[in-house]
N, C-alpha and C positions, 0 to 999 in steps of 0.2 A: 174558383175563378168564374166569372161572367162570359158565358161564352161568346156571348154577340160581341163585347167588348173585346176577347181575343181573339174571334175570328176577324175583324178589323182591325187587328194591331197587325196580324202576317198573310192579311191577304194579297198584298203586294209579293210576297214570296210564294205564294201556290198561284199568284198568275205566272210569276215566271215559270215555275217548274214545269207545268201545264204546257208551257211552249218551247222547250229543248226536247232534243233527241238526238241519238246516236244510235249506232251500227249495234243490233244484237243478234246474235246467231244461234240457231239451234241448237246444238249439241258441245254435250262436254261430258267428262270421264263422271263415272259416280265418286270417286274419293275425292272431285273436287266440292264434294261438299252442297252442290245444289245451291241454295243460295247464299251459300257462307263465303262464296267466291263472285268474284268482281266478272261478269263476261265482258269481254271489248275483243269485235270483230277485226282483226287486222288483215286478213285474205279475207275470200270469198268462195266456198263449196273449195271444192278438191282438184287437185290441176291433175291427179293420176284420172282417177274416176272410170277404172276401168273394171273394176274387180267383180266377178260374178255374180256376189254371195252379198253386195251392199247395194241398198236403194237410198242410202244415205244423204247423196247430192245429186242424184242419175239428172233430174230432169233442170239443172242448174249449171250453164254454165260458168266455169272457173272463172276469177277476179283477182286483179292485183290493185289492193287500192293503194291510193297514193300517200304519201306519208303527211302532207298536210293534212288529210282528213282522216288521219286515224290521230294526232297529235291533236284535231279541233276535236275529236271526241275523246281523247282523254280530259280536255279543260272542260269539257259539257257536264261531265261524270263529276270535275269538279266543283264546278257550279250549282250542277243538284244538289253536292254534299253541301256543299253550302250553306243554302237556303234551306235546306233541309234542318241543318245545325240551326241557322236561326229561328227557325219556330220553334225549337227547341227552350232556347235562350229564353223567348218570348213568354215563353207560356210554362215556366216555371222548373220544366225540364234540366236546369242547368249542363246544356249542350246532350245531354243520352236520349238515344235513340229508341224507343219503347211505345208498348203499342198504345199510351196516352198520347203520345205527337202524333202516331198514324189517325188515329180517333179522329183528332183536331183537324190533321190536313184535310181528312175524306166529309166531315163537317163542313168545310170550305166550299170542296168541291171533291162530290163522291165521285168523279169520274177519272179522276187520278189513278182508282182501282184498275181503272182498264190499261193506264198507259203502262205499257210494258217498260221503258226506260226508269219513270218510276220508282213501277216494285223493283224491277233491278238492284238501284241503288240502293232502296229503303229496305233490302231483305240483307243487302252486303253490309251496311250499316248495322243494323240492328243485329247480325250475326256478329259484328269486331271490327267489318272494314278490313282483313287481316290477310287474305287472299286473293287472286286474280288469276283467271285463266283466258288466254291469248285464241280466239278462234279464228280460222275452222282449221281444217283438216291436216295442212301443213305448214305452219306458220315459218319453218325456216327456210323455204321454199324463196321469202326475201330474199332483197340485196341485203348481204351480210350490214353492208353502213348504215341502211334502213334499218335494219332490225334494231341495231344497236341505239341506234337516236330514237329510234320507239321506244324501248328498253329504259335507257336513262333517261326519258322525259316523263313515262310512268313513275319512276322510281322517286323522282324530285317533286313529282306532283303529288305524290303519296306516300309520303316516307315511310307512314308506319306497317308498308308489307313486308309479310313475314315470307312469303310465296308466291313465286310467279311462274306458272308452266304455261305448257300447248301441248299440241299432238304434231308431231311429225311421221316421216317414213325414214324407213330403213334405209332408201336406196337416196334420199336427199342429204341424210346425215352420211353416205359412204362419198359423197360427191364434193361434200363441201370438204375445205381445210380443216387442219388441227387449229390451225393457228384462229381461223373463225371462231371456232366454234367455243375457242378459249377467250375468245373476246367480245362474243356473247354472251356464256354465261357471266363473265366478270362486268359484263351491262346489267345485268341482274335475270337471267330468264335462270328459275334453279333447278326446274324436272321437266323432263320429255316424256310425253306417252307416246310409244309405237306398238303401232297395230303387226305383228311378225306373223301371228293368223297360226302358221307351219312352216317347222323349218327343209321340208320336205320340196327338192328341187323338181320332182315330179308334179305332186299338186300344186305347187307356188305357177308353173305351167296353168295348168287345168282351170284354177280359179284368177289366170290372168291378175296376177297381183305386181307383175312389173319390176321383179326384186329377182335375186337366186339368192339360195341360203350363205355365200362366197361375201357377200355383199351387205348379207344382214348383219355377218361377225364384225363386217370391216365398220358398220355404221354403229354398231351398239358397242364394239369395243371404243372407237373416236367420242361416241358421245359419255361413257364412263369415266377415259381419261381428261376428259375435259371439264370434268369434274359435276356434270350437272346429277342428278339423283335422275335413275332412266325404269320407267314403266312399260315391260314388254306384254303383249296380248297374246296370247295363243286359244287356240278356236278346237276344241274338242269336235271329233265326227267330224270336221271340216271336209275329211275323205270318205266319207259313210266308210259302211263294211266292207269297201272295196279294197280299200287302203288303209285302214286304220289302226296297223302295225307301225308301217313303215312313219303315218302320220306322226306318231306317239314316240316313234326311239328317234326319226332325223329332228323332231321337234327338240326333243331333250339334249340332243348333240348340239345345237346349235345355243341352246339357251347356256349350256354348259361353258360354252366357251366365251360369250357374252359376260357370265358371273352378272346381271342386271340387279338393282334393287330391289325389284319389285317383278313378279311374272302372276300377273291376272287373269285369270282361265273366264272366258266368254264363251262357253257350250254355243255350237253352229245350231241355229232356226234357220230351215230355208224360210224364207219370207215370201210372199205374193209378189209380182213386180220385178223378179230378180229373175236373170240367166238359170241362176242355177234351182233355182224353185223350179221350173219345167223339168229339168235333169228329176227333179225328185218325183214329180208326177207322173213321171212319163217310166218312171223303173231303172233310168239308167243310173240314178244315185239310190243306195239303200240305206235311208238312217238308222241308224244303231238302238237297241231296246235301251234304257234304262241303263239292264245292267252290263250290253255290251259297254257304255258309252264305260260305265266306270272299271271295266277291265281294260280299256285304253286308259283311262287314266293314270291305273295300276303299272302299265308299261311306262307310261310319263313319267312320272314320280320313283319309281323307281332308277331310274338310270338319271336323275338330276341329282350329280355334285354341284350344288351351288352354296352360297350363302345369301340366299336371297329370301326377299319374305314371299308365300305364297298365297297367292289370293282368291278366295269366290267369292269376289265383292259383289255380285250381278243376281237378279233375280231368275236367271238361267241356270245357273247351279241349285240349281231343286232336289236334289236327290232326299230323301226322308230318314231320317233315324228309327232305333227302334223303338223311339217312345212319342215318334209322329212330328217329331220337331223336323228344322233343318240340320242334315246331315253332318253342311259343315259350318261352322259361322260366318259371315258376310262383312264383319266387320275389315274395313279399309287396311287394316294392316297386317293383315291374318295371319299366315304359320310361320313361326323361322327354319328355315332349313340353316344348317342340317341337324339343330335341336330339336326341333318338332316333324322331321320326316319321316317317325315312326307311328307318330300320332296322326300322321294324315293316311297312312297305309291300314291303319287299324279300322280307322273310320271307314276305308272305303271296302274292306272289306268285312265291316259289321252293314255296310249300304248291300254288301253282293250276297249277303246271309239273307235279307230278308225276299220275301215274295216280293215280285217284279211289278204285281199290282198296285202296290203301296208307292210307289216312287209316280212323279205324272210321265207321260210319254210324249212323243212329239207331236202327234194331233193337240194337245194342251198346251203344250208349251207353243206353238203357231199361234194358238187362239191369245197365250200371255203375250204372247210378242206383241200382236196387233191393237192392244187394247191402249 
């Protein structure tokens, strides 16, 4: 093809693209895939925002936006796809998204690379278009009718998703209805990530996370029955050596009773900027070696009757094999319990065989955090 010829046939489409935009948010779980998933911001930062150990949204005030404008940036998102499809069409592509259309757009106008709306689209595209994840911090924190008309106006403006989450809390999913939260997901929202941290009523205290472990059964058991597929977090050391019994067996009590989908281990970094990063500095918190971390684990896993898949999806799960690799694999859908709960006890006790030097420590892992 002649390029100058096809950069005139769809430059009327990279002018438009060039000038929409929509709401995008920072953060989103890793098993959503990075760009294989849709972001569309429907809240704003976090309405708890209180938790010690997150610098997450600290310096952001909470947002409720309004549903006109999370509905006009659904049709934005469809609009880029659009245009996007059409230089497609144009330039021989017949409608597929591949890095010869990117070529061509950034030929037009290289400065498209910078708009973040964009790549957005053009990375969800060229992944399948097949995902969407709902930000920030706790999307069900809507009016239940809001969510739902979000819900079904994504869903008809996108038919072809296979996946729709967010991140919620424990103590918003204990608050709403049965009867919501059944009526949401059948809007189509299909997994919840929640952050549970510890199901320990003592530290759920300490680290000010605004939940009791009473609260987190009642919210994770409502979101199970309700049929959506539920993503629990639990936060290894979260109690340093202080607590880090009690961390590990009321954590496992409480997941147990939950029976979740999914339970994805996020090892605690204190971070700079954070409440409890001074606890750590100052001696009143003491994080755990290496191999304390994975004899709490040892307590974890062990007293989990579940059938749930268990996950080190996170690059904080560093622990080292004995042949230098990763300990455990990070793959998004990692161990089944209770088939595979002898295989991760093996492992974590071929990780407590080895020298303590071989695994990185928390001075490394702060410095991974940050980077």
């Amino acid at each position: 093809m002649n390029i100058a010829i096809g950069n005139n046939s769809f430059r009327e489409s990279v002018d438009k693209i060039s000038k929409m935009s929509f709401a995008v948010g920072v953060y989103r779980p890793p098993s959503e895939g990075g760009s294989a998933s849709l972001l569309l911001r429907i809240t704003e930062n976090c309405p708890w925002n209180k938790c010690t150990f997150c610098e997450m949204y600290k310096e952001n005030p909470f947002g409720y936006r309004q549903l006109k404008d999370i509905k006009a940036d659904i049709d934005t998102v469809k609009a880029i796809s659009n245009e996007i499809e059409t230089v497609s069409q144009k330039t021989g592509q017949d409608g597929r998204i591949n890095r010869e259309v990117l070529r061509l757009l950034l030929s037009v106008d290289p400065y498209l690379n910078d708009n973040y709306c964009f790549v957005t689209v053009f990375n969800w595209l060229y992944s399948g278009g097949k995902t969407a994840f709902l930000q920030d911090a706790d999307s069900m924190i809507m009016r239940p009718h809001e969510f739902i008309e979000v819900l079904k106006h994504l869903r008809k403006t996108f038919p072809a998703l296979t996946r729709v989450t967010s991140y919620t809390r424990s103590k918003t999913l204990s608050q709403r209805k049965l009867e919501d939260l059944k009526a949401i997901r059948e809007a189509g929202l299909d997994r919840v990530h929640v952050g549970l941290e510890t199901g320990d009523d003592e530290l759920l205290k300490i680290v000010r996370k605004g939940v009791t472990s009473a609260e987190q059964i009642d919210g994770g058991k409502k979101a199970m029955e309700a049929g959506f597929q539920l993503s629990e977090y639990w936060m290894p050391d979260l109690g340093g050596r202080e607590r880090w019994r009690q961390h590990a067996e009321n954590t496992a009590l409480v997941l147990n009773e939950i029976n979740p989908h999914y339970i994805r281990s996020r090892p605690f970094v204190p971070r700079p900027g954070t409440e409890i990063f001074c606890d750590y500095e100052n001696g009143s918190l003491t994080i755990s070696s290496p191999h304390g971390r994975l004899e709490e684990l040892m307590v974890m896993i062990e007293r989990l009757n579940v059938s749930s898949r268990v996950c080190f999806d996170h690059s904080m799960n560093s622990w080292t094999n004995s042949r230098g690799g990763l300990l455990f694999h990070q793959d998004y859908e990692g161990y089944k319990f209770p088939e595979e709960k002898a295989l991760v006890l093996e492992l974590i006790r071929e990780g407590l065989s080895l020298d303590e030097s071989r695994h990185i420590n928390v001075k490394e892992l702060i410095a991974m955090s940050s980077l």
